[in-house]
N, C-alpha and C positions, 0 to 999 in steps of 0.2 A: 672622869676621875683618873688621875695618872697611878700608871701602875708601879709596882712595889717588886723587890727583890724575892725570890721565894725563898719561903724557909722550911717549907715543906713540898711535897710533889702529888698533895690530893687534889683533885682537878674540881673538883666544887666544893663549899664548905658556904653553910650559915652562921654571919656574923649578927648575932646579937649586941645589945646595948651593953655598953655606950656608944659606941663607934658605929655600931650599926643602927636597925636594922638592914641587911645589904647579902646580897648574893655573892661571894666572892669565887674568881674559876682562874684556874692557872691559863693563860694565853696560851694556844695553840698555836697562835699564829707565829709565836714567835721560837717556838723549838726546833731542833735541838740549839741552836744560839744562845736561847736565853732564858730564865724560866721563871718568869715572874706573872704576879696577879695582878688582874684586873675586879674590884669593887664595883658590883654595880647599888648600887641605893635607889634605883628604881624602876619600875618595866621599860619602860623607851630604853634606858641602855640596858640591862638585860637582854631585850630582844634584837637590839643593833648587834649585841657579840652574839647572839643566835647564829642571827644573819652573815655575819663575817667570820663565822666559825672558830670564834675565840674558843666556843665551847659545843661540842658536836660529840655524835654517837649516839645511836637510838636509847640504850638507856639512861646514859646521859643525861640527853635532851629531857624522858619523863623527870627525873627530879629537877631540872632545871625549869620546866613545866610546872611545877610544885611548888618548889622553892619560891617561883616567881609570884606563884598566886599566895604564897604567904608574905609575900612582901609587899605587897598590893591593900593586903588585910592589913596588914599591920601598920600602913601608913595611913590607913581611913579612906582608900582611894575605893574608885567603884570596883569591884574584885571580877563580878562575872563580864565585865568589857573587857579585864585587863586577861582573865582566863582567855577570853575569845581572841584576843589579839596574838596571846600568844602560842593559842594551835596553828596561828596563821602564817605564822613565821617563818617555818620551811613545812611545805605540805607532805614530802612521802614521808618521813620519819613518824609512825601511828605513836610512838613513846612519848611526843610532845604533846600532843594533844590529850593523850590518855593522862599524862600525866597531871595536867593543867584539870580538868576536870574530874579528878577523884580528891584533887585540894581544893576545889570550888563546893564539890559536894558535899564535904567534911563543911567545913566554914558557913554554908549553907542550913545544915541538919542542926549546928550547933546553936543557931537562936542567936541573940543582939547580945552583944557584950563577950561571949565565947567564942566567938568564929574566928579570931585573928590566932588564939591560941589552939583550937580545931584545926584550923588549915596548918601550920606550922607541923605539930604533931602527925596529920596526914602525909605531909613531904617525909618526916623523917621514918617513920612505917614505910613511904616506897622505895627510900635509902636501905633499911636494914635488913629489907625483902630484893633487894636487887644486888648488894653483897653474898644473901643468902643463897640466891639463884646462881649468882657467879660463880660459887665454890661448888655447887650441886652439879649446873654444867660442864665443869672442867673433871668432877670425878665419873659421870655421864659417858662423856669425849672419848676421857682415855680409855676405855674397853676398844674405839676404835683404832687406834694406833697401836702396830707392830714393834716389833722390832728395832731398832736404829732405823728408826722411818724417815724419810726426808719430805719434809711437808711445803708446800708452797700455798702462801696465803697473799690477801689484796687487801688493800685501804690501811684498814689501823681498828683493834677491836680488842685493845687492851686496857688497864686502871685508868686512860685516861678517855674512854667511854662509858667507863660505870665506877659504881659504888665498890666494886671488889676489884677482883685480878680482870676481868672483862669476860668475855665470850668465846670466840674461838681464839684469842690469846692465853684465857685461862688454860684451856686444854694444852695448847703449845707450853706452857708453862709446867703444868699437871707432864707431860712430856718426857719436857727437860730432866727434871726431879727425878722421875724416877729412870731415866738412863737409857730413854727411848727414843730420843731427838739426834739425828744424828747430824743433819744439818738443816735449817728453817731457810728458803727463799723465800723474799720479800721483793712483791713487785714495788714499785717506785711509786707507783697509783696516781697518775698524769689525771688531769693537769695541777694538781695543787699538793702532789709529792706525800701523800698521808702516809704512804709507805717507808719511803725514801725519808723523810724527819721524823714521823714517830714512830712507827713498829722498829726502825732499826733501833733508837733510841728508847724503847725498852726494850728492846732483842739485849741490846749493849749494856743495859743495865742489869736485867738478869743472867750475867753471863753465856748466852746462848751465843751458839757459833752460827754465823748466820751470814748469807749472801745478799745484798743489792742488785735486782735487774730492771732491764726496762721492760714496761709491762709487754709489748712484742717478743721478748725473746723467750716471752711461757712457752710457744708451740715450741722451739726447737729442745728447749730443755727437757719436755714432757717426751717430744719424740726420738731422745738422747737416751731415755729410761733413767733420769735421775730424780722423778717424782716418785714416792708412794701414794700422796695423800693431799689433796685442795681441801682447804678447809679459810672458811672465811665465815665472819658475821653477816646479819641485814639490818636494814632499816625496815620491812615492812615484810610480812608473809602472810599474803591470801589465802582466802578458807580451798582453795583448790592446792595449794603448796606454792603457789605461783612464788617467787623470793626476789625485791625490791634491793637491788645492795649498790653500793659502789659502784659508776659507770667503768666496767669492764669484767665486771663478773659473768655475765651473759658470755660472754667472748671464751673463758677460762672453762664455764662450765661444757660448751662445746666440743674445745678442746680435750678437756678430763673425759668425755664419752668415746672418743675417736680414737684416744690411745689408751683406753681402761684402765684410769685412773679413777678412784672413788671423789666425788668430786661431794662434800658435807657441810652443811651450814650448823652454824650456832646461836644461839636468839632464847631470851627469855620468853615466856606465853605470854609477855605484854607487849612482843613484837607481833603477835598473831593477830593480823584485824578478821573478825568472823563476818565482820559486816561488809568486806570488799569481796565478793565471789570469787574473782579473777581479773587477771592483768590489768582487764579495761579500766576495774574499778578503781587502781592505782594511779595517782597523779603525779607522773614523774617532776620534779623542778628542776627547770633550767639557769645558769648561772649567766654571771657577763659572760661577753664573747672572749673580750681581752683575758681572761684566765688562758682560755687555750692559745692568744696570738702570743700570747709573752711566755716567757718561762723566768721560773725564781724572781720576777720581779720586772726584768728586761723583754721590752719587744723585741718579737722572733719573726712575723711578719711583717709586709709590708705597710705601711701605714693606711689605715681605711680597708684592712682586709677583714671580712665578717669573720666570727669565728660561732660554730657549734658546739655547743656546751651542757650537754645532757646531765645531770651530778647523777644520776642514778638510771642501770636498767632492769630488766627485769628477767629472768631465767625461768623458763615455765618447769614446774615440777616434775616434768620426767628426766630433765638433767640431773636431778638432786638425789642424790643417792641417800642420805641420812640428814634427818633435821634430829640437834641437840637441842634438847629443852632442859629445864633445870630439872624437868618432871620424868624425863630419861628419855631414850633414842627413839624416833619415831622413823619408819622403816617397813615398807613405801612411805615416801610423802605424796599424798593425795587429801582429796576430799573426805574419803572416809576415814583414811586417822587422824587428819586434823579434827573430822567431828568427833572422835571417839578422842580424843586431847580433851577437847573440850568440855566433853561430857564429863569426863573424870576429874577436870579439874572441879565443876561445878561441884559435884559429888562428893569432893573433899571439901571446900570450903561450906556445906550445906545447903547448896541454892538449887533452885529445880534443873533438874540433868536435860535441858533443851538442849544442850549443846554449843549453846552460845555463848561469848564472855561476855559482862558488863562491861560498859567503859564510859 
C-alpha cells in the first residue's frame, strides 16, 4: 500500500470501514524527513512493517499485536495462525506477543459470529490501559528527578512507542513541565539512529533543550559530572529484574554504577514476562549485518565485511537502580519485588495472588 502524507502524528490507529478494515502506523522509518503512513489491510504486511520497524516499542508492538489479530478476524482469516505469526515477529519484545494473545483470547471466549468484534474491542482496552499506564508512569518517574536534573537516555520511548506520552519519555516529559529538566542527552542509539531521528524529534517537538551524542561519548560525559539520571525504557523484564532494552543499554548501565549515577528503567507490567526467570530465558534478536556495515543508508565497510548486530542486550538487575511501573517505583529490582508486583497486581484485578501475570 503506498503511503500517505500525515495529518496527524499517532503512531497506530484502527481504520474501520469503508476504507478499512486496516492497521494504519505512522512510518518510522522515515522520520524525522517525513512523516507519513503506512495502511496495512492485512497481517503479511502488518508483520513486514513489524519487521522493518515501521512500527516498534514494546507497547507499541502489544497493540499492534492486537490490532493485528483484530484484523485477521475481521477478514474471516484463520485468527489463531495469524496471532501465532505474529508473536513471531521480533522475539525479545514480550508486548507483542502478549498482546496478540489477549485479542485471540477475547475473539476466542466470544463464540461464532462475535469474536471479530470481541477481538477488536480487546485491542482497544489494551490501547486505553496503555495510555492509562503512560500517564501513571510519568507521575511514578517524576518523584525520581531532582532538581534541573540532566538526564541522559537511549533508543526512543516516547508517543511513538505507545498509546500515550511513552515510558521513560513520559517522565522526561512530566520533567520538563514541571521546571526540572534542565537539559535531556540523547544517545544517537547506532546502528539504526532511534535516538538520533526520534527522541530528538520529539525532544524538538516538545520544546525540550536537548543534546545529540554518540553513544560512546556517555562515559566521558558521565565522567565530566554532567549526568544526574539514565533513564531509559525495555522491551522485556525478567522475573529476576534482568531488563532486555536497546543494544547498549548493558553498556550505559555499567557505566551509571562506576560513576554513581542512578541509572532507572520505565516499562509497563506488560513488559514484565514472569515466565522468563532470567537472562537465559530472554531471546535476544539479531538483525542484518549491513545495519551495522552501513550508516544512514551508505556502506561504511568494506564490501563482504560481516557485521554483528545484536538489536537488544540485557543488564542484569543489580545495575538497575529503580523500575517505573505504572503501578509505582519498584526499588530494589529483584526477584522478590517483582514477585510481590505481581502479586499485587493480581490482587487488584481479582485473580489468585500466585504471583504470576497471565498472558
Amino acid at each position: 500500500m503506498a503511503h500517505t502524507r500525515a495529518v496527524e502524528t499517532r503512531a497506530l490507529r484502527w481504520l474501520g470501514p469503508p476504507a478499512g478494515p486496516a492497521v494504519v502506523l505512522l512510518d518510522q522509518t522515515r522520520l524525522p524527513a517525513e512523516e507519513a503512513y503506512l495502511a496495512c489491510h492485512d497481517v503479511p504486511t502488518l508483520i513486514d512493517a513489524i519487521r522493518s520497524l515501521v512500527v516498534r516499542g514494546a507497547p507499541l508492538l502489544g497493540l499492534a499485536g492486537a490490532y493485528g489479530v483484530a484484523l485477521a478476524a475481521c477478514r474471516g482469516e484463520d485468527v489463531a495462525a495469524a496471532a501465532a505469526a505474529l508473536g513471531r515477529a521480533r522475539p525479545t519484545a514480550v508486548n507483542l506477543s502478549w498482546g496478540a494473545a489477549r485479542a485471540l483470547a477475547a475473539y476466542q471466549a466470544a463464540g461464532a459470529g462475535r469474536g471479530p468484534a470481541a477481538a477488536l474491542a480487546e485491542a482497544g482496552a489494551i490501547e486505553a490501559e496503555d495510555a492509562a499506564a503512560s500517564a501513571a508512569i510519568a507521575a511514578h518517574g517524576l518523584t525520581l528527578v531532582g532538581d534541573r536534573y540532566r538526564i541522559l537516555t537511549h533508543c526512543n520511548t516516547g508517543a511513538l512507542v505507545s498509546a500515550g506520552e511513552g515510558t521513560a519519555f513520559a517522565i522526561i516529559l512530566a520533567a520538563h513541565r514541571a521546571g526540572r529538566l534542565a537539559r535531556l542527552w540523547v544517545d544517537e542509539t547506532r546502528p539504526l539512529l532511534q535516538g538520533a531521528r526520534l527522541t530528538a524529534y520529539e525532544a524538538a517537538r516538545a520544546g525540550i533543550a536537548h543534546s545529540v551524542l554518540a553513544d560512546s561519548a556517555a562515559a566521558s560525559l558521565m565522567a565530566a559530572g554532567e549526568v544526574d539520571l539514565v533513564l531509559t525504557g525495555a522491551d522485556r523484564v525478567a522475573a529476576d529484574g534482568s531488563v532486555a532494552n536497546k543494544v547498549g543499554t548493558y553498556g550505559l548501565a555499567v557505566l551509571a554504577q562506576h560513576h554513581g549515577v542512578p541509572f532507572v528503567v520505565a516499562a509497563p507490567l506488560s513488559t514484565v514476562d514472569f515466565a522468563a526467570p532470567g537472562p537465559a530465558a530472554i531471546k535476544v534478536e539479531h538483525r542484518p549485518g549491513e545495519e551495522v556495515t552501513s550508516f544512514a543508508g551508505a556502506a561504511v565497510a568494506p564490501p563482504g565485511t560481516p557485521g554483528y548486530n545484536p538489536a537488544f542486550d540485557v543488564t542484569p538487575a543489580a545495575l538497575v537502580t529503580a523500575l517505573v511501573t505504572e503501578y509505582g517505583v519498584v526499588q530494589p529490582v529483584d526477584a522478590g519485588t517483582l514477585h510481590a508486583l505481581g502479586t499485587g497486581h493480581r490482587e487488584r484485578e481479582g485473580a489468585p495472588s500466585d504471583g504470576s501475570v497471565e498472558r
